[in-house]
Each structure stands twice: as C-alpha cells, then as structure tokens.
Residue frames as qw, qx, qy, qz and C-alpha x, y, z in Angstrom:
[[0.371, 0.074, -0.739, 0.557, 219.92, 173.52, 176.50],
 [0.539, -0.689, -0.349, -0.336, 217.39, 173.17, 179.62],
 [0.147, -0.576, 0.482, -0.644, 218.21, 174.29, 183.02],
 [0.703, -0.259, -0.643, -0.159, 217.75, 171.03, 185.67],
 [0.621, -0.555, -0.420, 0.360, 219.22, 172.35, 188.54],
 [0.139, 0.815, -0.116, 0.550, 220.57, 175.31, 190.46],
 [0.655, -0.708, -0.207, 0.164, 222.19, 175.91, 193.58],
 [0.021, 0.878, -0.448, 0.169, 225.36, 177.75, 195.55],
 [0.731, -0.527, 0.433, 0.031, 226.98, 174.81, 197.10],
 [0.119, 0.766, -0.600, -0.201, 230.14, 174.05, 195.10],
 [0.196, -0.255, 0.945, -0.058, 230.51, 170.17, 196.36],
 [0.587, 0.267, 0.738, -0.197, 227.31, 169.54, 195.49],
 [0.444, 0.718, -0.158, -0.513, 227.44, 171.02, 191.92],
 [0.037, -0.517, 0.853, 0.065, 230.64, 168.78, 191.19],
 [0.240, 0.109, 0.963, -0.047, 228.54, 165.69, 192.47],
 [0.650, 0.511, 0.301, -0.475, 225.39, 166.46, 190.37],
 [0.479, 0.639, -0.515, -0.311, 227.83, 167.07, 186.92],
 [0.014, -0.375, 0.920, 0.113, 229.48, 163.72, 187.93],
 [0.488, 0.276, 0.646, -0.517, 225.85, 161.98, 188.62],
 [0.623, 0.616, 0.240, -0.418, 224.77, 163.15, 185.65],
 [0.455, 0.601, -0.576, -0.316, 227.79, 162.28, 183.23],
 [0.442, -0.162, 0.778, -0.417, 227.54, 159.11, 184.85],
 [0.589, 0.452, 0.618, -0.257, 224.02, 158.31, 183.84],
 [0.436, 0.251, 0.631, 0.591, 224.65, 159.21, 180.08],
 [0.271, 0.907, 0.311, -0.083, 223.92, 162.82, 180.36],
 [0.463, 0.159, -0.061, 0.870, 225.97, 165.68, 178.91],
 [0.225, -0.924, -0.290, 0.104, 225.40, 168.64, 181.54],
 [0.282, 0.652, 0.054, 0.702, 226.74, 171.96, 180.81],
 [0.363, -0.598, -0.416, 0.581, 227.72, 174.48, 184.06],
 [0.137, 0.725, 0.176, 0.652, 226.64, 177.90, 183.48],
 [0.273, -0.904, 0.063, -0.323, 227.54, 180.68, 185.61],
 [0.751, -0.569, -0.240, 0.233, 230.67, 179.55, 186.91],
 [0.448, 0.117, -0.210, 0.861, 232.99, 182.36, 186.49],
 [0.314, -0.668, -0.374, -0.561, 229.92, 184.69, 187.45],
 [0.718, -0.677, -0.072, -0.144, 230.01, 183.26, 190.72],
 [0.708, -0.493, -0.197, 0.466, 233.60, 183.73, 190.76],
 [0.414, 0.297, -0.026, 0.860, 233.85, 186.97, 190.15],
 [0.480, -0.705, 0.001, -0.523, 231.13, 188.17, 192.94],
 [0.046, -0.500, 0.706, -0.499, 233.62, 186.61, 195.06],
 [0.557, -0.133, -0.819, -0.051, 231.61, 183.17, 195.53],
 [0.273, -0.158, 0.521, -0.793, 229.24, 184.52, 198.06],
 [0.251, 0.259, 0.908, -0.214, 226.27, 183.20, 196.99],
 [0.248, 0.423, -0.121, -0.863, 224.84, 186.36, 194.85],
 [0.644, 0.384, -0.486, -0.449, 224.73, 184.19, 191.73],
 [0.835, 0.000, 0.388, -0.392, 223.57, 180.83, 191.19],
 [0.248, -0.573, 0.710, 0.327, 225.11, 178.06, 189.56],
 [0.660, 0.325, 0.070, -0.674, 223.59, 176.37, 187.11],
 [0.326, -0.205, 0.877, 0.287, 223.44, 172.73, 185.39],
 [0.648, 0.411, -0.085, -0.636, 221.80, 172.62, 182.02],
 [0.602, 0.076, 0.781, 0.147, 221.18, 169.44, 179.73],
 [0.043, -0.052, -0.551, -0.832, 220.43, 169.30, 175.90],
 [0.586, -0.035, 0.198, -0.785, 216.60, 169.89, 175.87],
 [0.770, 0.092, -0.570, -0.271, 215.94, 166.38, 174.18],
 [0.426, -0.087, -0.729, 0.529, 217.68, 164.73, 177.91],
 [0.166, -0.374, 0.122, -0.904, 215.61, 167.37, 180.17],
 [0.670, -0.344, -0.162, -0.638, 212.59, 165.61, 181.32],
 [0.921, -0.088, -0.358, 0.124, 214.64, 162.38, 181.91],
 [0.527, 0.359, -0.299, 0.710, 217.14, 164.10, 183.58],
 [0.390, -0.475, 0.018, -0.788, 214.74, 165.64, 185.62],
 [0.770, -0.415, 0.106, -0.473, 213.28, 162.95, 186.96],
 [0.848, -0.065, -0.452, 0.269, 216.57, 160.93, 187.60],
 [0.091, 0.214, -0.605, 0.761, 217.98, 163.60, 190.09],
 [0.535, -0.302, 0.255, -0.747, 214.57, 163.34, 191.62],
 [0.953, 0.046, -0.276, -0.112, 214.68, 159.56, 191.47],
 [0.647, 0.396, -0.468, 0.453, 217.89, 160.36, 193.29],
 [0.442, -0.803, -0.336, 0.216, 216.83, 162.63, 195.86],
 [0.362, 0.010, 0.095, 0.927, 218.73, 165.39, 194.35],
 [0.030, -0.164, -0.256, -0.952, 215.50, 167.30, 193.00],
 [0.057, 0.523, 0.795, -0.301, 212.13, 168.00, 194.87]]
C-alpha cells in the first residue's frame, strides 16, 4: 500500500475515498481512529493509501482532478 493523499478535513477525505472507488481504485483510510482519539483537532493526519501497483495512476487522477498539486 502507497500513501496518495493526506489531509485533516473530514468532508474532503469522504469525497476523495468516494472519487477514488469510483474510478476503480481500492483506497484504504489510515489513521482514522488516531485522529479520533486526539479529539479530531488536527494533530494527526488522515491518510488515503492505494495498492502500490494503482499509485502512480492514482496519483495523477486526483491531480487530473484538481485534488493533488
């Protein structure tokens, strides 16, 4: 699994995972109970991973989206 994004913003986590299961990826969320058990400040990052074989392409459709710069 590759890491393709990160961020703190709940709504927009949701709409990446749906984006991406969408487009015929399978994205993984890491760190969300992390971030809710520091009490969903913002401490910890959320993460959306992909298998590594999907990465690169996956990459460059959120940035074909205007998700990733």
């Amino acid at each position: 699994m590759e890491v393709v994004i990160a961020t703190n913003e709940p709504v927009r986590l949701s709409f990446l995972m749906v984006l991406l299961k969408d487009a015929g990826f399978t994205p993984v969320l890491y760190d969300g109970f992390m971030a809710a058990v520091e009490g969903s400040i913002g401490a910890i990052q959320r993460r959306i991973a992909v298998p590594t074989a999907q990465a690169a392409r996956a990459r460059e459709f959120l940035r074909e989206a205007g998700e990733l710069f």
